[in-house]
N, C-alpha and C positions, 0 to 999 in steps of 0.2 A: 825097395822097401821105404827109400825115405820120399817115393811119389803119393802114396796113396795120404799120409797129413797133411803132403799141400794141399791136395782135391779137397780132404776135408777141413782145411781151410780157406781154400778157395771160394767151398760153398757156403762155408758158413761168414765169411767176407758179401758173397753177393746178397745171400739171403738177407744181413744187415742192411745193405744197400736199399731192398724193395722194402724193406721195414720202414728206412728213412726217408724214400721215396713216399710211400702211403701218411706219412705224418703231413709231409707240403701241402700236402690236400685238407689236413684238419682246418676248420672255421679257425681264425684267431680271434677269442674272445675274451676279455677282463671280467671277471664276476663281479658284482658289486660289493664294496666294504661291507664287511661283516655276511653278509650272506650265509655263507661255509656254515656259518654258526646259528643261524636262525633255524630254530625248527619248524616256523612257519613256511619259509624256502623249501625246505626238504618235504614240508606235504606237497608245495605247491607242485615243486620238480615230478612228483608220483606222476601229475596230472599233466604233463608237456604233452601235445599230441603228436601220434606217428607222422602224419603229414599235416602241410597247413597250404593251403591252396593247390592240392593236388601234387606239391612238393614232398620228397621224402625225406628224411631227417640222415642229419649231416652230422660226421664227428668230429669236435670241436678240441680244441690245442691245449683248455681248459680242464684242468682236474678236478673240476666240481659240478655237482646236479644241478646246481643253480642256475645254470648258463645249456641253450641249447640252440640248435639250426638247424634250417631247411631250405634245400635248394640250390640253384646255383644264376644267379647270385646270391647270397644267402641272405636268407630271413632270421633274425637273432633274437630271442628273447632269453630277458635276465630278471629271476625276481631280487629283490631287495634293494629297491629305489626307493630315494627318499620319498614320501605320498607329498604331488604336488598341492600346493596351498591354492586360493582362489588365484583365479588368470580370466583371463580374458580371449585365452586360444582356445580354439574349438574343442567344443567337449559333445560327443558321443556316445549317443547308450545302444550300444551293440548287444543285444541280446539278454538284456537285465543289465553290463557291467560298462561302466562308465569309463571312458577312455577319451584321455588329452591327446590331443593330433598338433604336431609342432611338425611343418617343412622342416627337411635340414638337407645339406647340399643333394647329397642321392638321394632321397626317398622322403619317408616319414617315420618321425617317434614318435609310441603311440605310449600314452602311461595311466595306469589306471587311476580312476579318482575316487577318493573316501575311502580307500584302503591300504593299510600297513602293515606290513612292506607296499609299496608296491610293485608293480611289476610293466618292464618295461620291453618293447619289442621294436624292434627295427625293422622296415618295411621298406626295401631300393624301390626307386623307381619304374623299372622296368615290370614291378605288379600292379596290375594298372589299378584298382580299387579294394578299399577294406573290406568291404563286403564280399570277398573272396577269402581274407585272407584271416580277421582279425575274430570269425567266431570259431574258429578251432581252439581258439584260447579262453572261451568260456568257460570252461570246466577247472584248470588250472586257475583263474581267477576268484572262480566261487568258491575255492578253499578262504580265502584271504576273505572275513566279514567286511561288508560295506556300513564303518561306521562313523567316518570321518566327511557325512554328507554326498550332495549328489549333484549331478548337472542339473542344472535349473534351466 
């Protein structure tokens, strides 16, 4: 009589287990301040794409829309970055939308420009070009008006 609660404790023990197991695997990602509370983020997050370079979408550690991934190594984009000011690093128009390409150790940050929020994606190295990767995020971008100028 008193085996059949351990079992069903037993199982209900492992099945925790593969729960917490399956979270290790979540993306770990920070949303950006204020985000949560933009309603501009939350059109944008509508528009994240299923895949972005043939990569399939990952779930992230993140309790917010704002924040999402693909792949493995993961590809991350976050909207509600501050809109970068004029610079002097590469700026690219992918598909109508204007995007700051900054190296950083693994990969590249790609941010959009003349629109706020904007919106920011991380790109490892190991995907060899933008142009694979960064026009999945044209839809999701064209929520956000380009009104704070353009590359030139």
């Amino acid at each position: 009589m008193h085996r059949r609660p351990r079992l069903t404790l037993t199982a209900a023990l492992v099945g925790l287990a593969v729960a917490l197991s399956g979270c290790s695997r979540a993306v770990k990602v920070v949303p950006l301040e204020g985000a949560d509370e933009d309603p501009v983020c939350a059109q944008v997050a509508a528009f994240w794409p299923d895949t972005v370079g043939g990569q399939p979408s990952r779930i992230t550690a993140a309790d917010s829309r704002t924040v999402a991934a693909w792949g493995d190594p993961a590809i991350v984009a976050r909207c509600g970055a501050t809109p970068p000011g004029p610079t002097t690093d590469q700026c690219l128009d992918i598909e109508g939308v204007d995007w700051i390409a900054v190296p950083i150790d693994d990969g590249v940050r790609f941010t959009t420009y003349g629109r706020d929020p904007a919106i920011q994606v991380l790109v490892p190295q190991e995907y060899a070009t933008e142009a694979l990767v960064m026009p999945a995020f044209t839809a999701a971008a064209d929520v956000v008006p380009q009104t704070l100028g353009s590359c030139t």
